[in-house]
Steps between C-alpha positions, in 0.01 A plus 500: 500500500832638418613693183780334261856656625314640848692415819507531857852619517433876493486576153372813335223545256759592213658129563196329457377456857148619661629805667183554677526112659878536567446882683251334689671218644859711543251748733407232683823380559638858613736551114465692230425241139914575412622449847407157546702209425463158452649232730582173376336280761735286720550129355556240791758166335277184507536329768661719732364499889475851630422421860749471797468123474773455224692735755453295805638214299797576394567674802455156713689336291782744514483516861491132535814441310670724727427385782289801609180339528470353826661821625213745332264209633617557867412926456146435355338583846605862425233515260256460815620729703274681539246264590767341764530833701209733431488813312593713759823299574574409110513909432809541761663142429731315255572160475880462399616134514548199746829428675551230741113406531427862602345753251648883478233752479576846436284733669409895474519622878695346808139512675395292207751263588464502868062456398601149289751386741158435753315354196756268351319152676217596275683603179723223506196278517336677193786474298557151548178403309687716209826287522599260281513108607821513641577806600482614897519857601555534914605819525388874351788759557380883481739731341456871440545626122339629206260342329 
């Protein structure tokens, strides 16, 4: 049980705190008894959401009165990529946009490019399980860039 007028808040013996107790717990937290000091703790408002979901919201709704929705709808396969093309292909690839029902990729190497070129049949059939309803991609054009 504590004293009257002891605290936790690094006080000395001469202000009325258990010197011994407070010595003990400042050495276990790496700080001398006068070098700590005290942190209010962090109050939350009531009611407040902290997750992404409030975020996502208002985001949708901004997007959607812009317009912008269907076109950010039309790019979610990007967030597959990698599971379209493979790890190996995914590392030396990047999706830019769709023009014209054929999707530019920008690639690392022209040897890369030449590689995809042979595999495009199969690609283009992977990706069109990612496409939206709507949406047709014939075509993959190869260009060299940075990534």
């Amino acid at each position: 049980m504590k004293k009257a007028g002891s605290s936790t808040f690094g006080r000395s013996e001469a202000q009325g705190g258990d010197a011994s107790g407070n010595a003990a717990r400042a050495a276990e937290e790496g700080a001398a008894p006068e070098q700590r000091r005290y942190e209010a703790p962090r109050r939350r408002r009531a009611g407040v959401r902290t997750d992404l979901t409030l975020v996502k919201g208002i985001l949708a709704k901004a997007l959607a009165y812009k317009g912008l929705d269907k076109k950010v709808e039309r790019y979610e396969f990007i967030l597959h990529w990698r599971e379209i093309v493979g790890d190996k292909i995914a590392d030396v690839t990047k999706p830019e946009y769709i023009s014209r029902r054929a999707l530019l990729v920008t690639v690392k190497h022209s040897a890369w490019a030449q590689e995809l070129t042979f595999q495009k049949p199969v690609l283009l059939q992977k990706l069109a399980r990612y496409l939206k309803k709507g949406d047709i991609v014939n075509d993959m054009i190869f260009r060299v860039g940075a990534l």
